[in-house]
C-alpha positions, -999 to +999 in steps of 0.1 A: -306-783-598-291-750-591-326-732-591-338-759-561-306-748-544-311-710-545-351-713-533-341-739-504-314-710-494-338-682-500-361-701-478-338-698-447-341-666-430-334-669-396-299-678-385-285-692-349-264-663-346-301-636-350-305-645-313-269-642-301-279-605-309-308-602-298-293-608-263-264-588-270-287-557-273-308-567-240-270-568-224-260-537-234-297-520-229-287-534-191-253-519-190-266-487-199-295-487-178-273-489-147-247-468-159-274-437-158-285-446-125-251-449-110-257-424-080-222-410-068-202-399-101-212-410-134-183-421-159-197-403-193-169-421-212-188-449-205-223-438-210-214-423-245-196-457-257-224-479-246-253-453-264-234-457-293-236-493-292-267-494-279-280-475-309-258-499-334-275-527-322-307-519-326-304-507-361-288-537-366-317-554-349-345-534-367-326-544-405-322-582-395-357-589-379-378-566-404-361-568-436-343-604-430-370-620-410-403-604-423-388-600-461 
């Protein structure tokens, strides 16, 4: 019985919350899209805090989809 449990949860791989980030990173790709091509003064504050995150995210990203998903 607990060897039927561990393959069924072994089976699942992808969770609801894989395309909450997914969109999170697209949202924050956005954000600093338009912060570089904000034209009068750029606020680099900004634009250093939402590379960073950026970045996180699609490491994050990269482990879920190709060692999560793709085992």
């Amino acid at each position: 019985m607990f060897l039927a449990e561990e393959s069924t949860a072994a089976v699942v791989r992808f969770h609801g919350f894989d395309i909450f980030m997914l969109l999170f990173t697209l949202i924050i790709f956005i954000a600093f899209v338009r912060l570089l091509m904000a034209r009068p003064r750029k606020n680099l504050f900004a634009i250093g805090f939402t590379a960073v995150s950026l970045i996180l995210f699609l490491v994050v990203d990269y482990i879920m989809i190709f060692k999560v998903w793709m085992g």
